[in-house]
N, C-alpha and C positions, 0 to 999 in steps of 0.2 A: 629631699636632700637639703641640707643649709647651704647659708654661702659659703661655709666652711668644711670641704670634705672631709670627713674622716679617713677616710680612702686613701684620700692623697695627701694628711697629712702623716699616715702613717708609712708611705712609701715613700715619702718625699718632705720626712721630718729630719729636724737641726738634730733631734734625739729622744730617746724616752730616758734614758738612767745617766748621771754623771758619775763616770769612775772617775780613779785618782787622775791627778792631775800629771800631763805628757811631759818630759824631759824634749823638748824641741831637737831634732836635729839639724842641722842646716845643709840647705845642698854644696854642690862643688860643682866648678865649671872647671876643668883642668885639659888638658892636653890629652887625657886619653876619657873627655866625655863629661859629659854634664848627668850627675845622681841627687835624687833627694829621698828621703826616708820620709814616709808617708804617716799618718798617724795608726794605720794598722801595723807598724813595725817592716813595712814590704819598703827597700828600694828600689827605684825605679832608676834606672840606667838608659843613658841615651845617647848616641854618637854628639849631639849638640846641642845647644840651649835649646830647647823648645820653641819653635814659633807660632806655626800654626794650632791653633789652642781651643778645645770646646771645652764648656763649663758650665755645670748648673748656675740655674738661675741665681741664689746666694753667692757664689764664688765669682760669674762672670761682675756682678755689680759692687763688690768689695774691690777687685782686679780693676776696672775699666777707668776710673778715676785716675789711676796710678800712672797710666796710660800703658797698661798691659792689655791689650784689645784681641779676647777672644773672636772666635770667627764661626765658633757653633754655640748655639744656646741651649742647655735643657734645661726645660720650665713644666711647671704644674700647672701651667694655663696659659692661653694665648697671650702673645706678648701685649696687645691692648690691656688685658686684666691686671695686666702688672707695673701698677707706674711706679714701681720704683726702679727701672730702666729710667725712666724719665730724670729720673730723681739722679740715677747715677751720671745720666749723659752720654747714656751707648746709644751709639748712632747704629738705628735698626738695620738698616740698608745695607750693612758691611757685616751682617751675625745671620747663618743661615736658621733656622728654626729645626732643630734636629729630634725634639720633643715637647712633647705637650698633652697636657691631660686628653685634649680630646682627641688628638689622631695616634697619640702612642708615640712608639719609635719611626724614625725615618732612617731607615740603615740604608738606604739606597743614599739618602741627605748625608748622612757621614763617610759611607764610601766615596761620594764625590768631594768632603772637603777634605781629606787626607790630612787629619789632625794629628800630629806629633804627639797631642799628649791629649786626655780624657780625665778633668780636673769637677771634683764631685764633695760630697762630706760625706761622712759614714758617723753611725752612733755609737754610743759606748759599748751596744752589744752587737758592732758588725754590721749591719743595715746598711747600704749604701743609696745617699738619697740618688731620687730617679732609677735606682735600678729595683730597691727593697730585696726581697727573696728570690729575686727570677734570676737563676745561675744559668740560665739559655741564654739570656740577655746581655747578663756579665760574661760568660764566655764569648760572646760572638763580638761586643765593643771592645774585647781583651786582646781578639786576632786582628784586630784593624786601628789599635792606638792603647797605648798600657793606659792604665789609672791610677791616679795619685789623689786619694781622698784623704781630707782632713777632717779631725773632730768638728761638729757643727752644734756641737754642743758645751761648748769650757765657758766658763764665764768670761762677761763681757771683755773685760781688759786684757785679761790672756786670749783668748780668742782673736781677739784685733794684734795683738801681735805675735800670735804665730801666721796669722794671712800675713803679715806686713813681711815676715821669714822667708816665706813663700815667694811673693810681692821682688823682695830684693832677688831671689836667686832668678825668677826670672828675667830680671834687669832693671827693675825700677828702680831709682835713689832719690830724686829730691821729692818727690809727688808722696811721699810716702810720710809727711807731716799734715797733708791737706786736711786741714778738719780739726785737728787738734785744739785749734786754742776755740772755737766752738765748743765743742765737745766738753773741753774743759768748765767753762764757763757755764752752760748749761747743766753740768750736772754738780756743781755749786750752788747753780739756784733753786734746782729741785731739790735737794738738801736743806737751802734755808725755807721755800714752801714748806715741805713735808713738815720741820718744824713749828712753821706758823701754825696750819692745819692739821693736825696728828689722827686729827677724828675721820678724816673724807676718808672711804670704803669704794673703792673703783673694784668692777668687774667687768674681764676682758671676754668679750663673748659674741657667736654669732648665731642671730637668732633666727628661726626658721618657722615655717609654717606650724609645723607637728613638734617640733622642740628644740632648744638652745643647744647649740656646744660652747660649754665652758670654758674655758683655758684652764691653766697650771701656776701658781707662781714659784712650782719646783722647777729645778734644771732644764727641763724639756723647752722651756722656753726660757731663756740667758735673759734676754730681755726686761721681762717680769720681773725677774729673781734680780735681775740688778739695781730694780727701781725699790724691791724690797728690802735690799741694802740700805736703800737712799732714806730711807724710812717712809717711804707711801705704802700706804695698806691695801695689797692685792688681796681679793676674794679669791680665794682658788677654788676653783668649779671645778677642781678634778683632771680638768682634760677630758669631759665626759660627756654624752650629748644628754639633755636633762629633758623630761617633761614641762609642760607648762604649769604644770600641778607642781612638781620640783622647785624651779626656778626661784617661789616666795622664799625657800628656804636660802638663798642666798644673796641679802640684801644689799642693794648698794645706792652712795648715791650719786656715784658718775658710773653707766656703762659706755666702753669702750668697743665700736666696732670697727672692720678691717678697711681700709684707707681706699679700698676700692668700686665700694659701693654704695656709698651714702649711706644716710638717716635708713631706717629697715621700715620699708610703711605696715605695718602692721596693726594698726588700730582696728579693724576685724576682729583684732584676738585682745578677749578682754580682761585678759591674765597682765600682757603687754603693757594694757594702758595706765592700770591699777598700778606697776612697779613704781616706786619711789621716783627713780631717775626719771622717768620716760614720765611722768605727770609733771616732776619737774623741769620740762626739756634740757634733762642734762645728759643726754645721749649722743656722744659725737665721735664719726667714722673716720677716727687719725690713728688706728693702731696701725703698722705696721707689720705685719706677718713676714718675721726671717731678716731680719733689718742686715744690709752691709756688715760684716766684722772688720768695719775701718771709724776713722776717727769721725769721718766726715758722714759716715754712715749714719750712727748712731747719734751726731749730733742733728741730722733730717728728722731722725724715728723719734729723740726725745723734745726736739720744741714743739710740736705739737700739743704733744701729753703737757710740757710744761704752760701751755698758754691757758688750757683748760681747767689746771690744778688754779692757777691766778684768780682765775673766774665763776670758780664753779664755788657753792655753798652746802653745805649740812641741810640732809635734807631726812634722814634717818634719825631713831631713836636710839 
């Protein structure tokens, strides 16, 4: 297995297809109950604002800045694997762990935090991350907290503000700029890189014993797709786990791995050592996997990538 499931990015992916783009609705708090229209077209009705709040991992760390502080987390991995809590500044201590790749669901963990609401992303074809296809699953978190999932897949800027949609109806106002002139800033300067550099070839990937998974720099990952906006040239690997034999087929000369696990020691594999990047140590573990859709989010997930585009050289034909 890589560092990167397929498993779990497939059950607990931003998306595979981007359909058209959502008409946002926005919720009400009114005198007979707090509703918001969810991105599958479902409202969700409720005697009061929501308080008590579980939320996938991407939702709780876009939300927690804002100071909307869920109180259950579902995650694709132990909360240690995932620093970009850290990054967000969710204080663990106050989030029970209601999921996670390796123990599954804790329904006994969500019966006891009696969450008002069960806040998730769903993809363009219905997937709902953390739950995927298990309608036993979705049925049994449906009789103990409804769900309000949002697309996890719209491009960057629409994305960040239908969470900020979100963000306000369940009470946030000022917190809801944080990051902004960051974000701004930075993706001005990756703009004027990409133009100094035109030529650099980045491939986002994570590589494994028996073979790579690629990334996408279609929809499936907003991320990507926004920095190919920016005019940096993402190698798109498909989304697909590749042989070692494969790999030469897609050259690059920065790869990019996931922010959680260091440098990949793989010099054993002499496919590895051979790649362009990886001879030229231009192999550096700042991707982010599912970045925030907030302003402050995305400007964590892109200084990185931008310190590296500064540094990094042509190193491909």
């Amino acid at each position: 297995m890589t560092p990167f499931d397929r498993r779990t990015f497939l059950s607990g992916s931003t998306g595979l297809l981007l359909a058209s783009a959502l008409t946002p609705i926005p919720a009400t708090a009114q005198n007979d109950g707090w509703r918001f229209v969810d991105d599958r077209d479902i409202e969700i009705s409720l005697p009061h604002r929501p308080v008590r709040i579980a939320a996938s991992y991407p939702v709780l760390t876009t939300l927690w800045p804002y100071g909307i502080h869920p109180i259950g987390l579902i995650a694709h991995r132990e909360p240690a694997a995932l620093p970009g809590l850290e990054q967000a500044g969710v204080d663990m201590s106050a989030v029970k762990v209601l999921k996670s790749a390796v123990d599954g669901w804790n329904f006994e963990a969500v019966l006891a935090a009696e969450p008002d609401l069960i806040l998730t992303h769903v993809t363009g074809d219905g997937v709902v991350w953390g739950i995927g296809g298990d309608t036993a699953d979705q049925e049994r978190l449906e009789s103990i907290a409804p769900i309000l999932a949002l697309r996890g897949d719209l491009p960057v800027e629409a994305g960040i503000e239908r969470h900020r949609e979100l963000a306000r109806a369940l009470g946030a106002s000022t917190a809801l700029e944080v990051g902004r002139a960051d974000f701004e800033q930075i993706v001005a300067a990756l703009r004027q890189t990409a133009a100094q550099k035109p030529d650099l070839k980045i491939l986002v990937a994570a590589p494994g014993e028996t073979s790579v998974f690629a990334m996408s720099s279609g929809p499936e990952f907003p991320d990507l797709a926004y920095l190919s906006q920016l005019g940096i040239e993402i190698v798109d690997g498909g989304m697909q786990d590749l042989s070692w034999e494969q790999i030469i087929d897609y050259p690059a000369d920065i790869i990019l791995t996931a922010d959680r696990g260091g440098i990949p020691q793989l010099d054993h594999i002499p496919t590895w050592t051979l790649l362009p990047a990886v001879a030229a140590g231009q192999v550096y573990p700042v991707w982010r996997y599912q970045p925030p859709y907030s302003y402050l989010g995305y400007a964590q997930a892109y200084g990185p990538i931008l310190n590296v585009l500064r540094t990094a050289r042509k190193v491909i034909s």
